[in-house]
VMD Tcl script that draws the C-alpha trace (Angstrom):
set ca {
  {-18.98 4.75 30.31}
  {-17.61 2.85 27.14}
  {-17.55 -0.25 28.90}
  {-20.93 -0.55 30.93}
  {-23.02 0.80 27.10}
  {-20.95 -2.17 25.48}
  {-21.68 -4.38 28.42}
  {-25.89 -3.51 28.26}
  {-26.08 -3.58 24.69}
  {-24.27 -6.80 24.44}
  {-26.36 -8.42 27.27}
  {-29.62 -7.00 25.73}
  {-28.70 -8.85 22.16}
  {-27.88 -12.13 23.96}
  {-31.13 -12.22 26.70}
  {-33.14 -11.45 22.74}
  {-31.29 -14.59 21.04}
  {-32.12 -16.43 24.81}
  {-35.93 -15.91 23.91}
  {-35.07 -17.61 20.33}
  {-33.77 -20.12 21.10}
  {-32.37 -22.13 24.94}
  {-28.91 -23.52 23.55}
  {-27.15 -19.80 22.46}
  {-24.06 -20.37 24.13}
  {-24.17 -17.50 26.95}
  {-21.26 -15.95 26.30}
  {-21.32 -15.18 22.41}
  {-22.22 -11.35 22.86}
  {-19.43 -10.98 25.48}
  {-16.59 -11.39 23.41}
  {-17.15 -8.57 20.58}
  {-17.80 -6.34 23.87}
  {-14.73 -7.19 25.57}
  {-12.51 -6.69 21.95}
  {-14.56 -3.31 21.40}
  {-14.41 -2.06 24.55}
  {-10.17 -2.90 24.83}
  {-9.65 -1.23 20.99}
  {-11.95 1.60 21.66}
  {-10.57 2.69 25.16}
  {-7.74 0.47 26.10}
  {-6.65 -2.08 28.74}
  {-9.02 -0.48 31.79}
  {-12.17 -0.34 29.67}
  {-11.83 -3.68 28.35}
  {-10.94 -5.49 31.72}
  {-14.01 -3.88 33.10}
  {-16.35 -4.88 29.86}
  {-15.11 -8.46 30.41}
  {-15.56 -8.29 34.23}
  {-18.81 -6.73 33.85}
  {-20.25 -8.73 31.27}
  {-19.02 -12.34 32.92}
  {-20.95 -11.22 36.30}
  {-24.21 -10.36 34.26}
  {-24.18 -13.52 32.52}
  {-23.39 -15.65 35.76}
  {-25.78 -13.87 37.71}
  {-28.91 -13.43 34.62}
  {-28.13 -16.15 32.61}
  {-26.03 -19.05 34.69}
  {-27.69 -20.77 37.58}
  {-25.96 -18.28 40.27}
  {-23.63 -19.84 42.72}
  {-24.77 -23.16 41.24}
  {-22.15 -23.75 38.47}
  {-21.41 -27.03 37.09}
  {-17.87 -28.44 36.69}
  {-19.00 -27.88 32.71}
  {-19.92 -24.41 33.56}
  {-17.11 -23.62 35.70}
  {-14.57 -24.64 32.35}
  {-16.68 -22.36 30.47}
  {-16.36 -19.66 32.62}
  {-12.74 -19.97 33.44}
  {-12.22 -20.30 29.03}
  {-14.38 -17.36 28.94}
  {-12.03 -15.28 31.39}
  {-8.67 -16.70 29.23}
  {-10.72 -15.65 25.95}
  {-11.41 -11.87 26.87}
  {-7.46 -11.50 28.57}
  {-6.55 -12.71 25.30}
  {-8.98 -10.53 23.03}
  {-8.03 -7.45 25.37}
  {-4.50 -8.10 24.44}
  {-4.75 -8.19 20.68}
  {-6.82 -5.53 21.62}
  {-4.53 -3.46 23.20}
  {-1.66 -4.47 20.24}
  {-4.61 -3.02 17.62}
  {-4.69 0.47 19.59}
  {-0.45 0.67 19.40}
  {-0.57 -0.26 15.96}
  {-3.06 2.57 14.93}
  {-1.52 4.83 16.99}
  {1.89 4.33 15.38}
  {0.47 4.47 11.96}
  {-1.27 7.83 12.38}
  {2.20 8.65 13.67}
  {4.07 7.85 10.84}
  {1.13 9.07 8.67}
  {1.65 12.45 10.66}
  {5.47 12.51 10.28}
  {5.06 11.59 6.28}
  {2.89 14.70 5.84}
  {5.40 16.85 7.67}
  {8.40 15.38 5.75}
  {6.42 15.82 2.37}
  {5.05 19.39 3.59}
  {8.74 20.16 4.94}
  {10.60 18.92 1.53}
  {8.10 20.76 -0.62}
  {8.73 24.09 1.29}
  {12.61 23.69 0.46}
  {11.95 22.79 -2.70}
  {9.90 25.70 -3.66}
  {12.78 28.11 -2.27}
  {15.37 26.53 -4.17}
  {12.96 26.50 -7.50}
  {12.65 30.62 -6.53}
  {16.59 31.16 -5.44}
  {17.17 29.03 -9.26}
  {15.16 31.42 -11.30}
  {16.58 34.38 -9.85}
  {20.21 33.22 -10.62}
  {18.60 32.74 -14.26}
  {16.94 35.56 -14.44}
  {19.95 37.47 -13.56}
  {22.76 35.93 -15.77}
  {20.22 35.84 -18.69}
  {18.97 38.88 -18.25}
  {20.35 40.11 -21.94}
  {18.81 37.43 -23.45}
  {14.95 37.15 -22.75}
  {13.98 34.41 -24.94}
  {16.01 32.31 -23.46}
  {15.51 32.91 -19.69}
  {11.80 32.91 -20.49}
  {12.27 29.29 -22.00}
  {14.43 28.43 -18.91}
  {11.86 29.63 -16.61}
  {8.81 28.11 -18.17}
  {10.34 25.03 -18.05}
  {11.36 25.15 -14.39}
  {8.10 26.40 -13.62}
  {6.35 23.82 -15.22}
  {8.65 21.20 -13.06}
  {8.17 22.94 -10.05}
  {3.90 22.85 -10.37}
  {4.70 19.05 -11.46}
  {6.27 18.44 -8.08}
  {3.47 20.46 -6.20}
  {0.57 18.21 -7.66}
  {2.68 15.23 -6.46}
  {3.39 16.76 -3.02}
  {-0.20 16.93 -2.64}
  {-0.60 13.15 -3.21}
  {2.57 12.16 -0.25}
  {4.52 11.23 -3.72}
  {2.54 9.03 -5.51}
  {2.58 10.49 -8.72}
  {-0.15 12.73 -10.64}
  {-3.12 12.56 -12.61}
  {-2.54 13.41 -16.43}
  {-5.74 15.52 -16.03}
  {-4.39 17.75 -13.27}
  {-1.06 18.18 -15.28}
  {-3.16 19.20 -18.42}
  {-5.05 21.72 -16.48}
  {-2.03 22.71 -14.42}
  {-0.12 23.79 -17.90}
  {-3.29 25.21 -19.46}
  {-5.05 27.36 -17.37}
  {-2.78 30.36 -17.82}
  {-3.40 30.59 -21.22}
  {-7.42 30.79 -20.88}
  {-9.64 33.79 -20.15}
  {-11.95 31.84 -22.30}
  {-12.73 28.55 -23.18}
  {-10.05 27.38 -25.78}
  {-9.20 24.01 -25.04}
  {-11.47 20.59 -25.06}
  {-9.78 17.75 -22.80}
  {-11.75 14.39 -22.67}
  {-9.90 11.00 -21.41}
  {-10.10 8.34 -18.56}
  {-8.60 9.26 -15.59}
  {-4.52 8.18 -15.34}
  {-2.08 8.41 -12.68}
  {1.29 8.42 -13.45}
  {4.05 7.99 -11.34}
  {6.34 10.65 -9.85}
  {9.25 10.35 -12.71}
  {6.76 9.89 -15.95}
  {4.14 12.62 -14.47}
  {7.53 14.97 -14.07}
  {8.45 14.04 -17.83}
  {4.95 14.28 -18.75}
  {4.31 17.97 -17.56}
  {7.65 19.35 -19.55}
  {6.22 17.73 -22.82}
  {2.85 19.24 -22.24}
  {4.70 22.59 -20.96}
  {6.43 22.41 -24.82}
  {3.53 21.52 -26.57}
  {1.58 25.01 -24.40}
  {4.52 27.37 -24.63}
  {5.03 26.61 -28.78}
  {1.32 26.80 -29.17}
  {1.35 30.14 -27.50}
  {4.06 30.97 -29.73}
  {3.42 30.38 -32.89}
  {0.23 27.92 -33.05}
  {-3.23 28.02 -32.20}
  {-3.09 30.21 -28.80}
  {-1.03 32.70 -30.43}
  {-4.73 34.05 -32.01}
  {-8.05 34.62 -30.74}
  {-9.72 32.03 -32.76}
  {-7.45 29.32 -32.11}
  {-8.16 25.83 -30.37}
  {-6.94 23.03 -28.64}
  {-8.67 19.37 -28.43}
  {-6.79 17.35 -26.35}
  {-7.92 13.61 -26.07}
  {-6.85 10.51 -24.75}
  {-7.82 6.58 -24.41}
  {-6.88 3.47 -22.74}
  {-7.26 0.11 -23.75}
  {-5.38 -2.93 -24.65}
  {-3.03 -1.31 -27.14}
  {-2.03 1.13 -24.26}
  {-2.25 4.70 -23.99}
  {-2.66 7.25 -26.81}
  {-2.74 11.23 -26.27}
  {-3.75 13.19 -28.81}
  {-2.94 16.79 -29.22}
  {-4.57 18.04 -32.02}
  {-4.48 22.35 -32.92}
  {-6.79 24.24 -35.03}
  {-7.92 27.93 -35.95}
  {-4.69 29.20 -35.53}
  {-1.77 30.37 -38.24}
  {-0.17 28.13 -40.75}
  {1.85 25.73 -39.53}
  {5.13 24.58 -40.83}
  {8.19 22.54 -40.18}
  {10.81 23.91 -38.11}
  {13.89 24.04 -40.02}
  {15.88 22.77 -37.11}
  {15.56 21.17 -34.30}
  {15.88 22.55 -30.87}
  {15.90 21.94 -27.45}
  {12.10 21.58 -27.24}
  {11.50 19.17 -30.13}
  {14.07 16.92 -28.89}
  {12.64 16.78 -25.16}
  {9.32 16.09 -27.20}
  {11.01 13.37 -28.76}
  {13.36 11.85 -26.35}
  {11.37 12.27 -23.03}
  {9.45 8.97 -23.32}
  {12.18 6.43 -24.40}
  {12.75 5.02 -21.27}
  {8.87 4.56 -20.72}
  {9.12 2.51 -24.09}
  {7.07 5.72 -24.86}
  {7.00 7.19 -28.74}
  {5.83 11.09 -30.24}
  {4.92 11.67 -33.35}
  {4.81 15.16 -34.53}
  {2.71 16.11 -37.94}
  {3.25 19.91 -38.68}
  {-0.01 19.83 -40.61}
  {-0.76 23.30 -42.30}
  {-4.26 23.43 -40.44}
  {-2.40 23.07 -37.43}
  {0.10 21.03 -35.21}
  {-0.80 17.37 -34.40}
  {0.79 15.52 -31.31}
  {0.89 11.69 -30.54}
  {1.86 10.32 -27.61}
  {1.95 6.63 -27.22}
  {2.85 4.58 -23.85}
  {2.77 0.93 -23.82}
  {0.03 -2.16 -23.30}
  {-0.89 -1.60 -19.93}
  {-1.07 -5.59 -19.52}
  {2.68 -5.63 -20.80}
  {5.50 -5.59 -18.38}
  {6.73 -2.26 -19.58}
  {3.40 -0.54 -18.09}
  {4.70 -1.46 -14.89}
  {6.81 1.66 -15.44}
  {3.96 4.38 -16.30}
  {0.86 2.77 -14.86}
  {-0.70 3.28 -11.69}
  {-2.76 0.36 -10.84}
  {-6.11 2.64 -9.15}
  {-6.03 4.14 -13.16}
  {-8.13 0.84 -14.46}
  {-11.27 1.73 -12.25}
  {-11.02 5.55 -12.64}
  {-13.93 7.38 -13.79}
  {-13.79 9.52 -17.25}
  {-12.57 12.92 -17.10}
  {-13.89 15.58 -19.49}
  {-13.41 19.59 -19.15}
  {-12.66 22.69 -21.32}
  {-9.83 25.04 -20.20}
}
mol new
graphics top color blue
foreach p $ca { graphics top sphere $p radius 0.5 }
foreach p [lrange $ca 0 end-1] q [lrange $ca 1 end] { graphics top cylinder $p $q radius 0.2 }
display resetview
């Protein structure tokens, strides 16, 4: 069926370019029908599309019977062309066919390793929850934070492992904290890779949790404006809190202000933390995304990404 539609359309467009002209070479429709024809349904259709479509031109368009030595090259070249086009033909079906394959097998791996991973995340926070079960503070810290790794890992499970947009691991760490609109995030749209989204989702965890805490969502009437840009200096997140309780310096440091600080050294990353009295500032700084070091943090489909702007 494949073959003789191919075969009649294709002998349809060449009789039309006859009418336009007497030197169209007869057989320049045949050979897209004979390569369609072998990738759409295989070896069969395509011998039969090249068959079919040499006999219709022999008997419509050659003198019939009366072929010249000229035309008798042409034909025989035209019968070498299509054995050759079915067989690269043929090769183009087994290649697509083994990609969806391994595309198929990927997805099950990925699906497979994310199901494990989530029962190990759940058989983890029982063992804390158990042997920290006189100290809450701490097992809720312990949690959060393995929570907040384990939703990392599920937005980059979604994308077969190729990291996660800072949007989606904004929102991700957000939206438990909002019955109501409290947070403004505005910024191009960046993908990280795997390891710097991962790093990237326990700083904004930190920044969440001590907000909830003690900053701006630990009232009604605080806020959050979270912003970001991208340009030739590199990338710059600001994390800016207001409404909420005065702010002050922590007299030491703990475990979460050094994660803030250390987690991006190895991006060539920097924080900066003001502990403003109207409210905590964040910045987070990532290299020139022209500069070698971006190589590290950068996904290249991040330059042409459209704008991303939402309130949590």
């Amino acid at each position: 069926m494949i073959s003789a539609l191919l075969v009649c359309t294709g002998f349809l467009i060449r009789w039309g370019l006859g009418l336009l002209h007497p030197d169209i070479p007869p057989y320049i429709t045949a050979f897209p029908v004979v390569f369609l024809a072998g990738a759409i349904g295989g070896v069969g259709p395509g011998i039969l599309a090249g068959a079919g479509s040499g006999l219709l031109i022999w008997w419509a368009i050659l003198p019939f019977g009366e072929l010249n030595p000229g035309q008798q090259i042409g034909l025989g070249m035209y019968a070498l062309s299509s054995a050759v086009l079915i067989a690269a033909a043929h090769y183009y079906r087994r290649l697509m066919k083994r990609l969806e394959d391994e595309q198929r097998f990927r997805e099950l791996v990925v699906r497979e390793l994310s199901h494990r991973l989530k029962n190990k995340v759940a058989t983890i926070g029982a063992i804390i929850a158990f042997q920290l079960r006189d100290t809450p503070l701490i097992r809720e810290e312990i949690l959060g934070r393995l929570q907040a790794l384990a939703g990392a890992d599920d937005l980059i499970a979604s994308t077969q492992g190729s990291g996660a947009a800072l949007s989606d691991i904004v929102a991700l760490e957000l939206g438990p904290y909002f019955p109501v609109s409290r947070a403004s995030v505005e910024g191009p749209e960046i993908r990280f890779p795997a390891k710097l989204a991962l790093a990237m989702a326990l700083m904004v965890h930190e920044l969440v949790t001590n907000a909830a805490k003690y900053g701006a969502l630990s009232v009604p009437t605080g806020r959050i404006a979270i912003r970001w840009t991208l340009n030739q200096a590199g990338l710059v997140i600001d994390w800016t809190e207001q409404d909420g309780p005065p702010v002050r310096a922590p007299t030491r440091k703990g475990f979460g202000m050094r994660l803030l600080a250390n987690s991006l050294e190895q991006f060539d990353g920097t924080v900066s933390i003001d502990f403003s009295e109207a409210g905590l500032r964040c910045r987070i700084a990532l290299p020139d995304p022209s500069s070698p070091a971006a190589a590290r943090w950068l996904d290249p489909s991040t330059e042409a990404a459209p704008k991303t702007s939402f309130s949590a």
